[in-house]
C-alpha atoms as one frame of an Amber mdcrd trajectory, in Angstrom:
protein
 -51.385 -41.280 -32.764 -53.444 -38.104 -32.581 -56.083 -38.597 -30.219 -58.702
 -36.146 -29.629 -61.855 -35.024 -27.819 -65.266 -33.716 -29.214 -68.518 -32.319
 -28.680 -70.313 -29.787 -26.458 -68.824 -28.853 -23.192 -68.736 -31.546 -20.382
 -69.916 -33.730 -23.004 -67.268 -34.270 -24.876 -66.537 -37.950 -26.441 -63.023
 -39.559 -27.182 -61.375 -39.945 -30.636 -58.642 -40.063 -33.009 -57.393 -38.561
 -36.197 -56.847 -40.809 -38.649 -53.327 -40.550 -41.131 -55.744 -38.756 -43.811
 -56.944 -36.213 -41.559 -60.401 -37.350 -40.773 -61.667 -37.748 -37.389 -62.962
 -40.874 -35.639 -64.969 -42.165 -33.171 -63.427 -43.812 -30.384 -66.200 -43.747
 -27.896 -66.634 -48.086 -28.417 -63.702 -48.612 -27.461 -62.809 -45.950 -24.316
 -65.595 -44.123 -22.449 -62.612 -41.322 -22.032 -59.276 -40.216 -22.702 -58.810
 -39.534 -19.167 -55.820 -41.155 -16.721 -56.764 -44.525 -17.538 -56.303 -44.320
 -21.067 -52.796 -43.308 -21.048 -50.815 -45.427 -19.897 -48.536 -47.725 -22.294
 -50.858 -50.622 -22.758 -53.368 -48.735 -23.122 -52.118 -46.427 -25.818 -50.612
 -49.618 -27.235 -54.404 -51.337 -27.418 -55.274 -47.837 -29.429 -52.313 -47.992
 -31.840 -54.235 -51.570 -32.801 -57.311 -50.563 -34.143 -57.835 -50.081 -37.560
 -59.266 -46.518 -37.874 -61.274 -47.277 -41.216 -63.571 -49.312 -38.778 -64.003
 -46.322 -36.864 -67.322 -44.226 -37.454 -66.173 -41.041 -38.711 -66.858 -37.761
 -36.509 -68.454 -34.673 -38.360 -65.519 -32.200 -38.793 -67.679 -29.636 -37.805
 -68.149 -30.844 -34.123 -66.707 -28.152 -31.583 -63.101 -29.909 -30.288 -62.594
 -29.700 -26.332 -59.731 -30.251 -24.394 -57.863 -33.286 -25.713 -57.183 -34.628
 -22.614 -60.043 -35.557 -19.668 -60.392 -35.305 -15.991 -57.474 -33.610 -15.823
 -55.839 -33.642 -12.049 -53.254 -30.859 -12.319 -52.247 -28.203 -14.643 -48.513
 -27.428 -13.996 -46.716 -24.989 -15.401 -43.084 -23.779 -15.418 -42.119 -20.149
 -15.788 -39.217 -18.412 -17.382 -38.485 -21.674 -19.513 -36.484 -20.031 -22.519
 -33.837 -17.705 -22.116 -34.854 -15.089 -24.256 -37.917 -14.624 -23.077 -36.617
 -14.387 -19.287 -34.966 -11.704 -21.010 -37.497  -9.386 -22.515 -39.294  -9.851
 -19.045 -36.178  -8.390 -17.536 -35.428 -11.484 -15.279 -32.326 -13.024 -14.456
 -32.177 -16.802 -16.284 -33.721 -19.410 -13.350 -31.225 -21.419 -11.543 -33.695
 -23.872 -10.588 -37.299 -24.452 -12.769 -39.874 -22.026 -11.911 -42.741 -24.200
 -10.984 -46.425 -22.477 -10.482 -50.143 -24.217 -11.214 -53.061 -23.265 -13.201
 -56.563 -24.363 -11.697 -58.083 -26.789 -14.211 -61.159 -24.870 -14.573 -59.215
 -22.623 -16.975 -58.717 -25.607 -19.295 -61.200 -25.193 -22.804 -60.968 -26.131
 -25.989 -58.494 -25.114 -29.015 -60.956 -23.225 -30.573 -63.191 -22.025 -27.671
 -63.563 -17.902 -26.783 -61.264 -16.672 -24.505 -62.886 -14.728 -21.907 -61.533
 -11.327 -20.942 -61.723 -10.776 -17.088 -63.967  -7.914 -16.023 -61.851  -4.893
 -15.218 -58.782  -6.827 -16.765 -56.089  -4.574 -19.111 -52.944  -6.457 -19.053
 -54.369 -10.080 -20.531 -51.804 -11.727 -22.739 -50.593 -14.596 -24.867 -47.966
 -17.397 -24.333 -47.548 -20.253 -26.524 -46.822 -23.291 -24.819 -45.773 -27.044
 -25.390 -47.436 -29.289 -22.482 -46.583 -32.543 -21.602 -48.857 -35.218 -20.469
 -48.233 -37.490 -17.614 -49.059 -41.481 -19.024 -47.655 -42.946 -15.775 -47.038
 -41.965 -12.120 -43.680 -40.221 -11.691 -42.102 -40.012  -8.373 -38.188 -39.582
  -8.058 -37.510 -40.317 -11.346 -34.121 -39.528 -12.932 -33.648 -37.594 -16.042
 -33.259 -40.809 -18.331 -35.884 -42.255 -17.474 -38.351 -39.061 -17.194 -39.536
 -39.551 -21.005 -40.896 -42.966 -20.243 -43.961 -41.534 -18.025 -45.005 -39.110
 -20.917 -47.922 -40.487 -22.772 -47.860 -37.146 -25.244 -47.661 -33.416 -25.817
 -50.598 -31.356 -26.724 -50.615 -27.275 -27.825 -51.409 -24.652 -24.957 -51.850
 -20.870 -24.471 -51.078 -19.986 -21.254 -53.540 -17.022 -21.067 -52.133 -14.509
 -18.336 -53.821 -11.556 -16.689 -50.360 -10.027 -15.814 -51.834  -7.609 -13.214
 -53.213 -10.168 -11.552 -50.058 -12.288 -11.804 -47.618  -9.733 -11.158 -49.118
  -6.333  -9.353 -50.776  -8.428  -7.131 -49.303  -9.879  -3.815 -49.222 -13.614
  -3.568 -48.284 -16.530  -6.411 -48.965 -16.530 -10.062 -51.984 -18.238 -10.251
 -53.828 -15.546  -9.694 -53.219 -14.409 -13.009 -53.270 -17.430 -14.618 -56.864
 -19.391 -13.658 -59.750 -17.380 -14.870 -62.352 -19.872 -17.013 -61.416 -20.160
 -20.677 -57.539 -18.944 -19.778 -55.633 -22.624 -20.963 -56.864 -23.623 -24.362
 -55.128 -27.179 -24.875 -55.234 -29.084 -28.379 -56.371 -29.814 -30.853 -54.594
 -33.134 -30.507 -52.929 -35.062 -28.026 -49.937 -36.231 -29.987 -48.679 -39.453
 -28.241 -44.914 -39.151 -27.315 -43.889 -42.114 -30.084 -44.561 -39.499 -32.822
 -42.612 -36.886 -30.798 -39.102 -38.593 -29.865 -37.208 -35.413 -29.422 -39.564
 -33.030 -27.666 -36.455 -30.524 -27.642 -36.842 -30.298 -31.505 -40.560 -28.529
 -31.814 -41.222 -25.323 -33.383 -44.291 -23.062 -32.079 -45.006 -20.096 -32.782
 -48.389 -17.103 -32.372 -50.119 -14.256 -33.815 -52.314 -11.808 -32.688 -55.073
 -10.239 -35.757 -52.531 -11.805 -38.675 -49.659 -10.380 -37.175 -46.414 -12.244
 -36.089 -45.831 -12.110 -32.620 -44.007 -15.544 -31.176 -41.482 -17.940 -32.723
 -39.708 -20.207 -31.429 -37.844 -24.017 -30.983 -38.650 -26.095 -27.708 -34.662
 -26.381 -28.250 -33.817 -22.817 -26.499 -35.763 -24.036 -23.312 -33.561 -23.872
 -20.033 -34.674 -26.679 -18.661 -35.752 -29.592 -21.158 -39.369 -32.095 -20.480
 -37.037 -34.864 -19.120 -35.549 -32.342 -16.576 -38.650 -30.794 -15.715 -40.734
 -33.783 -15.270 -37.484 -35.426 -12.877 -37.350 -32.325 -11.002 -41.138 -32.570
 -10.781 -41.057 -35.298  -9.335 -38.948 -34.826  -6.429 -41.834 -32.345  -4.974
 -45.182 -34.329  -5.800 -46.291 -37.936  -7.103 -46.622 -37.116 -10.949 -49.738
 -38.631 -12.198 -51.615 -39.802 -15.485 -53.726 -37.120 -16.479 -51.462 -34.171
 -15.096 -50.433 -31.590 -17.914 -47.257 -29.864 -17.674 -46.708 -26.194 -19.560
 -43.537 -26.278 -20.010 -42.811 -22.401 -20.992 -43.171 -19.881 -23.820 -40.641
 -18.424 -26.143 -40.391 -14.531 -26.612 -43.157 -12.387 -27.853 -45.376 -12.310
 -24.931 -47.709  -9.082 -24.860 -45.494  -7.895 -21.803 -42.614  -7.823 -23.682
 -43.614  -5.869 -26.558 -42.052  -2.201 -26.719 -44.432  -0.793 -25.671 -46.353
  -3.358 -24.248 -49.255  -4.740 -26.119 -52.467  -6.707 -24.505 -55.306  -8.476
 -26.053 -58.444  -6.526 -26.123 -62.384  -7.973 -26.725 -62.308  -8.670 -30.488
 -58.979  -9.229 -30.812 -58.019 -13.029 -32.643 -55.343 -15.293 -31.472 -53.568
 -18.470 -33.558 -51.140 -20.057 -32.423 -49.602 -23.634 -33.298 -46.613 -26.464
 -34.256 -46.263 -28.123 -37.318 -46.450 -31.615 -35.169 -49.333 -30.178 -32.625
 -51.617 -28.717 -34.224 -53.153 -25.529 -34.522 -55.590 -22.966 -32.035 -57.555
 -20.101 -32.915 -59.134 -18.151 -29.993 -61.438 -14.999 -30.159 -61.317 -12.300
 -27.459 -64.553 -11.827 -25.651 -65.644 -10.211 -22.502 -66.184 -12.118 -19.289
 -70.662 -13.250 -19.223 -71.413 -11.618 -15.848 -71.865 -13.761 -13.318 -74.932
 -14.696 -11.605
């Protein structure tokens, strides 16, 4: 299944897309796709219902995050060789495990806001796992069995902020609008080898990031096992799981977004973002 969330912001409903590519309803069935809507039997209940009964959802509703009340947002760095190489970093021994605070989560489609004062903000598509059931000291075999799917993200990265700044990463990696995930939530039966997914980004039309989940250093059963030696896994938690080269940073010379600037990014089994550039609304 492709399941999916729509509608205004903090209002979004639940849904699915159907095997023709029309969106439907699911809000009679599950008030959201939140933790307690991904576990197995409740996926399974889902995978029962005969879309074609489902009202159909007016394609031009705004999509939000495909995944609800989201606990954590977990992300590991330096995931793919080659791009721990263009960064000039030696290849991790161990995964490189840092958070994002969920207020940075947005739709596919949403503006991405450019921090005030910010000149290093940059691009990384990502593959991110979802957490169906609690994972704690799980081994490697049996990792895959707590996944309820894999959704598209852009880990959006202020790189002074991550990098020039003392202290961890997510600094750099939180500000509102900075992790687009969607448009779907593709449910891990349609997915069976999550090492076997391409991705790839532009920036304005112009080729920037490709790449296989199959160059990643440490694969999603490894990552959520090691995971969850540290912390109780739980449904609802989203794992980024790394981006392949052609990061901003890594450009010779470097290249970062500016206001204006268009971002696309997708998989041929997640989906597709597109993401506009736009400066920071000041608070008040």
């Amino acid at each position: 299944m492709k399941l999916l969330r729509y509608g205004a912001p903090g209002n979004e409903r639940p849904g699915l897309l159907d095997a023709h590519g029309v969106r439907r309803d699911l809000s009679g069935v599950v008030g959201e796709l939140g933790p307690h809507a991904l576990g197995p039997d409740a996926l399974a209940r889902l995978a029962r219902l005969d879309p074609t009964r489902l009202p159909e959802v007016d394609p031009s509703e705004r999509l939000g995050p495909c995944v609800g009340q989201i606990g954590n947002v977990i992300a590991i760095g330096l995931n793919y060789a080659d791009h721990a190489a263009e960064a000039g970093l030696p290849i991790p021994k161990q995964p490189i495990v840092f958070s994002k605070h969920t207020s940075a989560v947005v739709g596919p489609h949403d503006d991405v806001w450019l921090p005030p004062g910010a000149q290093k903000l940059d691009w990384e598509v990502e593959m991110a796992v979802v957490i169906g059931q609690p994972a704690w000291h799980v081994a490697p075999e049996a990792a895959l069995q707590h996944v309820a799917g894999y959704c598209l993200a852009n880990d959006v990265s202020e790189r002074a902020h991550q990098i020039e700044m003392e202290g961890q990463w997510i600094k750099g990696k939180s500000y509102p609008t900075h992790c687009p995930l969607g448009p779907w939530l593709v449910t891990a039966d349609e997915i069976p080898d999550p090492q076997a997914v391409d991705l790839w980004l532009d920036v304005n039309g112009a080729p920037r990031q490709r790449g296989n989940t199959r160059t990643m250093i440490f694969g999603v059963a490894q990552i959520v096992s090691y995971l969850s030696r540290f912390m109780r896994l739980l449904p609802g938690d989203v794992i980024l799981t790394g981006t392949p080269p052609g990061v901003g940073m890594g450009q010779r010379p470097p290249v970062y977004l500016q206001v204006g600037d268009v971002v696309t990014l997708g998989s041929p089994v997640l989906g597709e973002q597109r993401q506009r550039i736009v400066a920071a609304p000041v608070p008040v």
